[in-house]
C-alpha positions, 0 to 999 in steps of 0.5 A: 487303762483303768486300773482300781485297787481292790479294796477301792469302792466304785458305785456301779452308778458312776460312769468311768470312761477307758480312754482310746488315747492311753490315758491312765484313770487309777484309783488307790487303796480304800478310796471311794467313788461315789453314785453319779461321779463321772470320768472322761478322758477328754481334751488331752492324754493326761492321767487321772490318779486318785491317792488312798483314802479319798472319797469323790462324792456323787455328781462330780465329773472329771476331765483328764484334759492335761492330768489330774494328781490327787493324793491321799486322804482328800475329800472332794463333795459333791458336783464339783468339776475338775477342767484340766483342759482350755478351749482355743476360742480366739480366732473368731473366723472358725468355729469354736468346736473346730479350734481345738485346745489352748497348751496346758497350763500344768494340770491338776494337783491337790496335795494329801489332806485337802477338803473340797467343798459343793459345786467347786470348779478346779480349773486347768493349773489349779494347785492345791497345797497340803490340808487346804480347805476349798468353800463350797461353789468356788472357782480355783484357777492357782496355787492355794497354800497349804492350811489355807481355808478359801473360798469364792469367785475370784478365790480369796482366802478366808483364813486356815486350819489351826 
């Protein structure tokens, strides 16, 4: 189901796909998609729910995989990915596309006020707190505190908001 507020803004060049297992895409108040972003219910039945006030820049692709919570007023820039699911790799006698997915690890949550930057990956259990700051091309895989500005490949914290 796919349920956008009215006063929400979807590009007609983003591509939003309805789930066929009941997954939940919303999109809250004033909130903005932008051209290029892409929505896939895939790898589980988690929901995808975008707060008021956010705006997803173009060439962002969202997995719903184990869910995905962001709340109001964050900013996501472009191509960043949101991979709240893992694949099950171990058993090397089958094959990958046939071993399914590994258990959840929570999930997706930004918390209100956040910014994050270019090509960031969010990975599954990913929780970023109120009014963090993500660098562009970084890899966020835990909890970032809230106010924190960091950034990399492992993530590492850069410092905060004043």
């Amino acid at each position: 189901m796919i349920d956008v507020h009215p006063t929400a803004k979807i590009s007609p060049l983003s591509d939003i796909e309805d789930s066929v297992r009941g997954t939940r895409i919303v999109v809250g108040e004033a909130s903005v998609i932008d051209s290029f972003v892409k929505i896939k219910p895939a790898g589980g039945s988690g929901d995808l729910t975008i707060g008021r006030f956010c705006y997803v820049n173009s060439g962002c692709v969202f997995y719903t995989g184990n869910g995905i919570h962001i709340a109001d007023n964050v900013l996501i820039a472009a191509s960043c990915t949101f991979a709240p699911v893992n694949h099950a790799f171990k058993d090397k006698g089958r094959l990958i596309r046939e071993q399914g997915f590994e258990p959840s690890r929570g999930g997706i949550v930004v918390e209100e006020d956040a910014w994050i930057g270019a090509n960031s990956v969010i990975l599954d259990g990913a929780i970023l707190r109120k009014g963090c700051v993500i660098a562009a091309g970084s890899i966020v895989r835990g909890e970032v505190e809230a106010y924190t500005i960091c950034g990399g490949n492992p993530l590492r914290r850069l410092g905060e908001r004043s």
